[in-house]
C-alpha positions in Angstrom: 75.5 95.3 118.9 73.3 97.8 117.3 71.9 97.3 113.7 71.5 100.5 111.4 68.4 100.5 109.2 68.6 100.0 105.8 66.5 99.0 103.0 65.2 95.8 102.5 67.5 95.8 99.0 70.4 98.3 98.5 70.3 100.8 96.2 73.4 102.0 93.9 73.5 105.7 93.9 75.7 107.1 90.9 78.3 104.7 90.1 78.6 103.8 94.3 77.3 101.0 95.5 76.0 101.7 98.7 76.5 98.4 101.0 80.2 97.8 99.2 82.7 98.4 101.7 86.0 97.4 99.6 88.9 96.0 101.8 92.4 96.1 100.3 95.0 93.6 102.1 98.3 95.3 101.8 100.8 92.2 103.0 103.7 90.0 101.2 107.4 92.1 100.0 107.0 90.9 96.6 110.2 88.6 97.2 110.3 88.3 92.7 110.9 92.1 92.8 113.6 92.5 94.5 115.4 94.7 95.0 112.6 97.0 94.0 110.4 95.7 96.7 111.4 94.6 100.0 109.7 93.8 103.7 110.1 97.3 104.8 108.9 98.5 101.3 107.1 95.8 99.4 105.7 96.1 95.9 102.6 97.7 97.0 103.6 101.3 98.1 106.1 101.6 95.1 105.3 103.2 91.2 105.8 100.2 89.2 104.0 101.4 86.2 105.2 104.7 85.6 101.4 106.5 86.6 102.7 108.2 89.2 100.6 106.5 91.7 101.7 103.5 93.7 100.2 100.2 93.2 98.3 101.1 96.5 97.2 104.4 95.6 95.9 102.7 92.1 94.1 100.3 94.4 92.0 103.1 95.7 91.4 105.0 92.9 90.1 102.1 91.4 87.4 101.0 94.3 86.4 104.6 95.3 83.9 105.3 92.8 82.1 101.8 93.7 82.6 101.9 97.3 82.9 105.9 98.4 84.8 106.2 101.5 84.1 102.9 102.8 87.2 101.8 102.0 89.7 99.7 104.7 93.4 98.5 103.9 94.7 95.7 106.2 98.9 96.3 106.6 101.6 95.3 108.8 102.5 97.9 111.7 105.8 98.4 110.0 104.2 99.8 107.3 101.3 102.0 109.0 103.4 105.4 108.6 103.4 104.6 104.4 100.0 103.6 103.9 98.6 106.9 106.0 101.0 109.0 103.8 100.0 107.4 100.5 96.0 107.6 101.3 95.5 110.7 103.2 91.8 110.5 103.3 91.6 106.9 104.6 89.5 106.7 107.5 91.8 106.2 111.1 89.3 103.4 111.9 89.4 102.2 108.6 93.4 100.9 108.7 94.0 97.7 110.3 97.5 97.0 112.0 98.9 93.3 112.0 101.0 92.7 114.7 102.6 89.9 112.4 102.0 88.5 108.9 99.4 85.8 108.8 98.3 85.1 105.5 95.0 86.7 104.0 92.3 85.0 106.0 92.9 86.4 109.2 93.7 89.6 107.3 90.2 89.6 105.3 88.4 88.0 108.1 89.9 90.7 110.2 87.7 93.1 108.3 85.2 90.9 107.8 84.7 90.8 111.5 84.8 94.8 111.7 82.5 95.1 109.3 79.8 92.4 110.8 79.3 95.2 114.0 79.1 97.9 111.5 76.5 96.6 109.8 75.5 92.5 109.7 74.2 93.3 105.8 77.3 94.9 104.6 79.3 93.6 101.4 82.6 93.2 101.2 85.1 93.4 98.1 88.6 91.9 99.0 91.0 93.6 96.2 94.6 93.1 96.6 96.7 96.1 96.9 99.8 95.2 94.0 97.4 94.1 90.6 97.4 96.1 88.3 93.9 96.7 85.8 93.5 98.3 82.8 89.8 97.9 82.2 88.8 99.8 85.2 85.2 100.1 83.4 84.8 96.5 82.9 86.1 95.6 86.2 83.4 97.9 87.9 80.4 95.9 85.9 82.3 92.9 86.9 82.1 94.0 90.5 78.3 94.8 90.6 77.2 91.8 89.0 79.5 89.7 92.0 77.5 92.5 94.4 74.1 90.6 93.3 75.7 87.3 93.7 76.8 88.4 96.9 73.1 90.1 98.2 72.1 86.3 97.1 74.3 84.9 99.8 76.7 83.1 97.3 80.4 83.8 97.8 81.4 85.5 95.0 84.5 85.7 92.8 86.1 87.6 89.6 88.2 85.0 87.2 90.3 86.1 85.0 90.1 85.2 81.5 93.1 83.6 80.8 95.4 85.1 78.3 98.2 82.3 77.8 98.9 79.3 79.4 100.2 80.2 82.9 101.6 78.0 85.5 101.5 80.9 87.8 98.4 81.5 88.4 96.0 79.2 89.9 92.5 78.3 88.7 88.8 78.3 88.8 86.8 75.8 86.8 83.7 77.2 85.7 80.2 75.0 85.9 77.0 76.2 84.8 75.4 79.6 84.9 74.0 80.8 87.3 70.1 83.0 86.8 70.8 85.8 89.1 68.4 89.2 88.2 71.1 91.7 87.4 74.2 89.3 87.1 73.4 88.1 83.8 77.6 86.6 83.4 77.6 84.9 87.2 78.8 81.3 86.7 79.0 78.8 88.6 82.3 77.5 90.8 83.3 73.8 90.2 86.7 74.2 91.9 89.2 75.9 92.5 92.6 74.5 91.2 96.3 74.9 92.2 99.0 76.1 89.7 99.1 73.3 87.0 102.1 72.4 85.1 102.9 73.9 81.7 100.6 70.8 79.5 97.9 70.8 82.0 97.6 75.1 81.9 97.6 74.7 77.9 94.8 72.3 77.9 92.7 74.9 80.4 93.4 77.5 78.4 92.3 75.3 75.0 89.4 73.7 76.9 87.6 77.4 77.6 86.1 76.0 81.6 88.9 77.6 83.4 89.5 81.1 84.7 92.7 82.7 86.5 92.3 82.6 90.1 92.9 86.7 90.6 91.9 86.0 94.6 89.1 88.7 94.3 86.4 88.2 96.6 82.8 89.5 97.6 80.8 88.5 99.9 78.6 89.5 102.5 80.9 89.9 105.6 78.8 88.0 107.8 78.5 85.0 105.3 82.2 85.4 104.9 82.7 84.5 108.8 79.6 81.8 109.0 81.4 80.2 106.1 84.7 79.9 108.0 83.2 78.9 111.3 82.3 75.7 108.7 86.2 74.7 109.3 87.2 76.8 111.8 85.3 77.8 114.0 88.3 79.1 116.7 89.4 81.5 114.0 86.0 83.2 113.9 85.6 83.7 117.5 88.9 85.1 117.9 88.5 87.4 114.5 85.1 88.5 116.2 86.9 89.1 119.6 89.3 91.1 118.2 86.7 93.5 116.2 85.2 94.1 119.7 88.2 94.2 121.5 91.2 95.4 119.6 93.0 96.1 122.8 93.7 92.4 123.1 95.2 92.4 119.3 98.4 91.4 120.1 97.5 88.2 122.1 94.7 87.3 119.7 96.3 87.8 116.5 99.2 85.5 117.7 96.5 82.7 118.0 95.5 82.8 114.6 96.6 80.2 111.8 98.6 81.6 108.9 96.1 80.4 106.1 94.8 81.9 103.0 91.6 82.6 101.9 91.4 79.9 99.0 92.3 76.9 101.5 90.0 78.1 104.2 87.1 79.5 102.8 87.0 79.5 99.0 88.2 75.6 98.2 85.2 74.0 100.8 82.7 76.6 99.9 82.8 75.6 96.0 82.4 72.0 97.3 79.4 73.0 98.4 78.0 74.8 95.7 78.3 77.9 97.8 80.5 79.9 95.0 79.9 81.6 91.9 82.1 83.3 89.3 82.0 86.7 87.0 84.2 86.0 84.1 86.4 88.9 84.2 88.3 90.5 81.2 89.4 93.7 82.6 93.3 93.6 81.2 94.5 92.2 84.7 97.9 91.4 85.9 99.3 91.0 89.2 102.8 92.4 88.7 104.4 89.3 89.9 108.0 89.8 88.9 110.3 91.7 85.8 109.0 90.0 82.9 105.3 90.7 84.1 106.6 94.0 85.1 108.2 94.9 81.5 104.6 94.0 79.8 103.3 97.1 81.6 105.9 99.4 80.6 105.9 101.7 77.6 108.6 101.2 74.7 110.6 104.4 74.5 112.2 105.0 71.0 115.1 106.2 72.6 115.6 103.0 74.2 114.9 100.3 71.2 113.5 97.5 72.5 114.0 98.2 76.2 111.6 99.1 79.0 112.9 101.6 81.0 111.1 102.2 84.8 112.6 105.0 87.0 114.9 108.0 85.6 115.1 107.0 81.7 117.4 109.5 81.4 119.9 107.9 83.4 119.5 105.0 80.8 121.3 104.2 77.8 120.8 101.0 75.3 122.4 100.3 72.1 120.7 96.6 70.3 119.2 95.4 73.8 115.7 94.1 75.2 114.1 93.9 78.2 113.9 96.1 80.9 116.0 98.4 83.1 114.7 99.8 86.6 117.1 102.9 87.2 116.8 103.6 90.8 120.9 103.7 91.7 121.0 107.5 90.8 123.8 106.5 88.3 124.1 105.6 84.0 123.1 102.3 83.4 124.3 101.6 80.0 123.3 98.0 78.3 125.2 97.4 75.1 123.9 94.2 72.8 122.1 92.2 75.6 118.5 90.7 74.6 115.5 90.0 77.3 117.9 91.2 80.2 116.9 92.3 83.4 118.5 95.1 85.1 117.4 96.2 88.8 119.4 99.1 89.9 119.4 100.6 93.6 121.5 102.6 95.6 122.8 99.5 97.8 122.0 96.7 95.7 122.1 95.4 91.7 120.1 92.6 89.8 121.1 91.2 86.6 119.4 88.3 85.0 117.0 87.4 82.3 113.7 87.7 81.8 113.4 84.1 81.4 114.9 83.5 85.4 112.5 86.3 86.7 110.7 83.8 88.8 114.0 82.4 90.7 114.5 86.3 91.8 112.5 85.4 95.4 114.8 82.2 95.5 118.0 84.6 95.5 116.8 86.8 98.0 115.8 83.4 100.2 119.9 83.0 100.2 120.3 86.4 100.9 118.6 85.7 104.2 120.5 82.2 104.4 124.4 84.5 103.8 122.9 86.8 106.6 122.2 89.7 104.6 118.9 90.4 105.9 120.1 94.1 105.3 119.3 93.8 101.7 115.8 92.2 101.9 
């Protein structure tokens, strides 16, 4: 494997940072959005904000002017067609087929692997493909001063500051800082914690050590993969055969555990004192279902209180809240409902509240189980 040359310490050029390759995992069909999102058109490739741009396309705008064109995105085959129409000017080497859904290690260590024969020194920024981030400014520091952490060998991480007392989200408890030249904010990683239940999330968010777990990650890709090979060590030779070899994709990606990142890497790393954090407060949210989704919208006057996504024409409200997504190509008309939840598609309709948004994913789970598959 040939090695470019390149400085002994990067340099950022403009606003680029030029040993940041950012890798987007496209994956999941954002069961909580349904019918919105689905497996053959999850949440990522649609407009759920009303820019225009799908959350994918927002995804790349975001990381370009950090990362040029090194930029990959990690998808399923059945959505290969999509992603190349949505980014245009993605590299062809730089899109990664999954055979089959496996969780985001093998997806990240996927790239992590391509990138390690590219260039053994190269950085890599995971960024999921459906948040959404206001703050794009504040992000980008956030993501140099994880870069330096990163250069360092540390396994880096953005947390989120929290906002409310979320049992949706996990979390990162936050040590000591961390003296890093350049990364003046890097903290330390006690652990990393699962999604605590509702008094347990209020006393993080009063007690000030704890950060949202976003699952934003950078890290050298080659101390990604010696990090891994700490617990599984079969994973990383078959992620490292497949970057040499994608011919045998089908038959090596079949062999690879369905795990995520957090369990496989993350969790032991900041055992070991291997992980730092950047406190991030960059206006994040990860679009998880309606409620989130309504936070994001604008409030039409000609709606009252109701968030309308899709043709807002095709909307009328009279004394309602809550938001309407009018994709049916028909009226919706909501008369005296408040905090409702109206999905409309040209084969399907949700109704509910915003307080059930979370059970939406359980409801399409018995869609599946009344063999509707059809509709998911």
């Amino acid at each position: 494997m040939s090695t470019p040359t390149r400085a002994a310490h990067p340099v950022e050029r403009g606003d680029g940072i030029d040993d940041l390759t950012a890798v987007i995992p496209a994956g999941g069909s954002g069961t909580r959005l349904w019918p919105l999102s689905r497996r053959q058109s999850p949440k990522f490739l649609h407009d759920l904000t009303g820019t225009g741009r799908s959350l994918l396309q927002a995804t790349q705008d975001r990381v370009r002017p950090l990362a040029g064109d090194r930029v990959m995105v990690v998808t399923g085959r059945r959505h290969a067609d999509a992603v190349r129409s949505q980014l245009p000017d993605l590299a062809p080497e730089n899109l990664l087929l999954e055979p089959s859904p496996r969780s985001s290690m093998p997806a990240i260590g996927w790239a992590a692997a391509v990138l390690e024969r590219r260039d053994p020194e190269a950085v890599l920024g995971s960024f999921a493909a459906d948040h959404v981030i206001d703050d794009e400014e504040a992000f980008a520091e956030c993501v140099r001063q994880a870069v330096v952490a990163a250069r360092s060998g540390a396994l880096a991480t953005l947390g989120i500051t929290p906002r409310y007392a979320s049992t949706a989200f996990g979390y990162i408890e936050v040590g000591d800082a961390r003296s890093l030249d350049g990364a003046d904010g890097v903290r330390q990683v006690v652990s990393f914690v699962e999604k605590p239940d509702r008094a347990v999330a209020q006393a993080y968010l009063e007690g000030g050590r704890h950060l949202w777990n976003a699952g934003i990650f950078v890290v050298r890709a080659s101390t990604l993969l010696d990090l891994l090979a700490r617990t599984d060590p079969e994973m990383v030779r078959l992620l490292r055969l497949l970057a040499a070899d994608p011919g045998q994709g089908d038959q090596v990606w079949g062999s690879l555990e369905a795990v995520a990142i957090d369990r496989a890497v993350a969790e032991p790393a900041a055992r070991a004192g291997r992980v730092v954090v950047v406190p991030a407060d960059i206006g994040w949210d990860d679009v998880g279902d309606f409620a989130s989704l309504a936070t994001l919208l604008d409030d039409r006057p000609e709606h009252g209180g109701l968030r309308v996504l899709g043709r807002s024409s095709e909307v009328v409200a009279q004394d309602s809240t809550g938001v309407v997504a009018a994709h049916g190509n028909r009226a919706v008309v909501v008369l005296g409902l408040e905090e409702v939840v109206v999905v409309d598609t040209p084969d399907a309709l949700l109704v509910t509240t915003r307080e059930r948004c979370q059970d939406v994913g359980a409801m399409v789970a018995t869609l599946q189980r009344l063999g509707r598959e059809d509709l998911t």
